[in-house]
C-alpha positions as CSV (number, residue, x, y, z in Angstrom):
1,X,30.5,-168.9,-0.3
2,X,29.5,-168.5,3.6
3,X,30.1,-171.5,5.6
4,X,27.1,-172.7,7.5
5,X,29.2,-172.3,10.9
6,X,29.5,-168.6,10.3
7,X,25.7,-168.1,9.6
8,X,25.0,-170.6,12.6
9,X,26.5,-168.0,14.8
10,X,24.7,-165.2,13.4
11,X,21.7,-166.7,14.1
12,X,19.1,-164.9,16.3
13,X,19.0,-166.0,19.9
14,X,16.0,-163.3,21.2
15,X,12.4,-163.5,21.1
16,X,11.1,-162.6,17.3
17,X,10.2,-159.8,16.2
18,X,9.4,-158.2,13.1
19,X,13.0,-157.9,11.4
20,X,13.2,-161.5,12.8
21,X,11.2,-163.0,9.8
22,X,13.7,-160.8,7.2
23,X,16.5,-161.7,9.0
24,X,16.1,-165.2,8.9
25,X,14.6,-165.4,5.7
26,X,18.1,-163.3,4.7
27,X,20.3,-166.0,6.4
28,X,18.7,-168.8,4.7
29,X,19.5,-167.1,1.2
30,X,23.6,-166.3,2.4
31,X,23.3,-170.3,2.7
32,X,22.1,-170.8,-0.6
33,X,24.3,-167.5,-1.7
34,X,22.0,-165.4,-2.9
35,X,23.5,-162.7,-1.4
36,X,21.6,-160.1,-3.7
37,X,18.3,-160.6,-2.1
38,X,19.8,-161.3,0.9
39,X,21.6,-157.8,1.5
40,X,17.9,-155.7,1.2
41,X,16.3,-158.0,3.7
42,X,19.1,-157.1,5.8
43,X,18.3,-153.7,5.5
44,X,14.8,-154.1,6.2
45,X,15.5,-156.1,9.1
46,X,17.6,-153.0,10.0
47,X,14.9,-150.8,9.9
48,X,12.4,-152.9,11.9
49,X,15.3,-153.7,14.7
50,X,15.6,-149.7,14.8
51,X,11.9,-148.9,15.3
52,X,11.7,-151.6,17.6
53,X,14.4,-150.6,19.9
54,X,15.9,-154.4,19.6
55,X,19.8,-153.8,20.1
56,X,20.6,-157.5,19.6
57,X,18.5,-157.6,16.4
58,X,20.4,-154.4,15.1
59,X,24.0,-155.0,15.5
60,X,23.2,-158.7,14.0
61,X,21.7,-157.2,10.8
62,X,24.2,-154.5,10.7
63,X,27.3,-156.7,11.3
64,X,25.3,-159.4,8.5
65,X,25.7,-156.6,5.7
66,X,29.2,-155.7,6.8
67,X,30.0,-159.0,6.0
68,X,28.5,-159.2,2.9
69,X,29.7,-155.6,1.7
70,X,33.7,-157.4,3.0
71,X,32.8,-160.3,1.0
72,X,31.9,-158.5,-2.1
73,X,35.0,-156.6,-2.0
74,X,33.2,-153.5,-1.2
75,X,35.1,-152.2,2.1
76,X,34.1,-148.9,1.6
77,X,30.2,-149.8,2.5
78,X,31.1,-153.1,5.1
């Protein structure tokens, strides 16, 4: 499904934070493409990114939905 080169570079690079733990825990599931538990994770991750004021986090669990919304055939929500 997802090649583990394109979730390598999605892969956080900051300091962890809150949404860290979903966001990883979401990658780890694209790998293993379980991308129906992986997509509400991202959207937690979302959340915690946006209340925390971490830019890098937010655009990383934004752009991981997009992606998974593309894959899915669903360009109306990527």
């Amino acid at each position: 499904m997802f090649s583990k080169r394109l979730v390598g570079q999605l892969k956080p690079t900051a300091a962890p934070t809150d949404g860290w733990d979903d966001y990883r825990r979401a990658l780890e599931l694209i790998v293993q493409s379980d991308v129906s538990q992986a997509l509400p994770l991202l959207a937690e991750a979302e959340l915690s990114f946006l209340a925390a004021d971490d830019q890098q986090g937010l655009w990383r669990a934004l752009l991981g939905q997009a992606l998974l919304h593309w894959h899915d055939a669903a360009a109306a929500l990527a």
